[in-house]
ROTIVEX-50111 format. One record per residue (C-alpha): x, y, z. Coordinates in steps of 0.1 Angstrom, whole numbers, plus 5000, padded with zeros to 4 digits. Layout:
REM residues N
XYZ
...
***
This chain:
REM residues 122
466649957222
464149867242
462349467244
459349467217
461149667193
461649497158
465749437162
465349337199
467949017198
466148887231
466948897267
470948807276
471648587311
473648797336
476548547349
478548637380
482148447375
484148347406
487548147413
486547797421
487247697456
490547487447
492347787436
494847977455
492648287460
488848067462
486248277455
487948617442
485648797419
486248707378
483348897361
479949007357
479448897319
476348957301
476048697274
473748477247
475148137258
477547957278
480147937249
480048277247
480348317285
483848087279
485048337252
484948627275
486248477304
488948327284
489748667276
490948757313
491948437330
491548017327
488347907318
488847597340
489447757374
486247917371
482747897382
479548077374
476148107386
473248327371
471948657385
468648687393
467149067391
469949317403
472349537393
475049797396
474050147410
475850477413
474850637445
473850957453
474151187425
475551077390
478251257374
478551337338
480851027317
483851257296
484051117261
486850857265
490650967251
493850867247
495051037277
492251037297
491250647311
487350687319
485950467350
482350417346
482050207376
483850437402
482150447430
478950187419
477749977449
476349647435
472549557445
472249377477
470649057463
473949007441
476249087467
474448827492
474248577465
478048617463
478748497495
476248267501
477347927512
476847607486
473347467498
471547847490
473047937451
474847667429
477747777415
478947547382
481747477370
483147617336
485447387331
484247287293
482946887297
484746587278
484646607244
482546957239
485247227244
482347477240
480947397279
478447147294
475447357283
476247447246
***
């Protein structure tokens, strides 16, 4: 569906999800979660590891590529697992956002605040 069409929902944040820099492995990739809302953000993360270990920060224009020539996606089956992302480089602007250092992209914690178990921006 395409933005301006009747059912369009609206535009979805990209979030980029990281282990904070207290955890053993600091900084190993979470995510890339496409989402309405911070709570929502919590749910999906949640799903694969501790919500409070976490950090995010939003993507700004980017995405994930498949170089060279794409190949044609088999229909997914029980014994065939289907890798869409084999092979996709990530845009430059996300990968240097990654790695920059703390005073160029602010990561935030998603650690849900006191007394709101939903996040700090729900």
């Amino acid at each position: 569906m395409a933005p301006g069409d009747d059912d369009h929902e609206g535009f979805k944040t990209a979030y980029l999800v990281r282990l904070k820099p207290d955890q053993i492995h600091a900084g190993e990739f979470v995510g890339l979660f496409v989402t309405d809302s911070i709570g929502q953000l919590i749910d999906y993360v949640d799903d694969c590891c501790p919500v409070d270990a976490c950090e995010y920060v939003v993507l700004p224009s980017g995405g994930l590529s498949q170089p060279g020539r794409s190949s044609i996606v088999p229909e997914p089956d029980d014994e065939k697992e289907v890798d869409l992302f084999r092979g996709a480089t990530i845009s430059d602007r996300w990968l240097d956002d990654y790695f920059q250092t703390s005073d160029k992209l602010v990561w935030t914690s998603l650690a849900p605040s006191a007394g709101n178990d939903r996040g700090p921006f729900e």
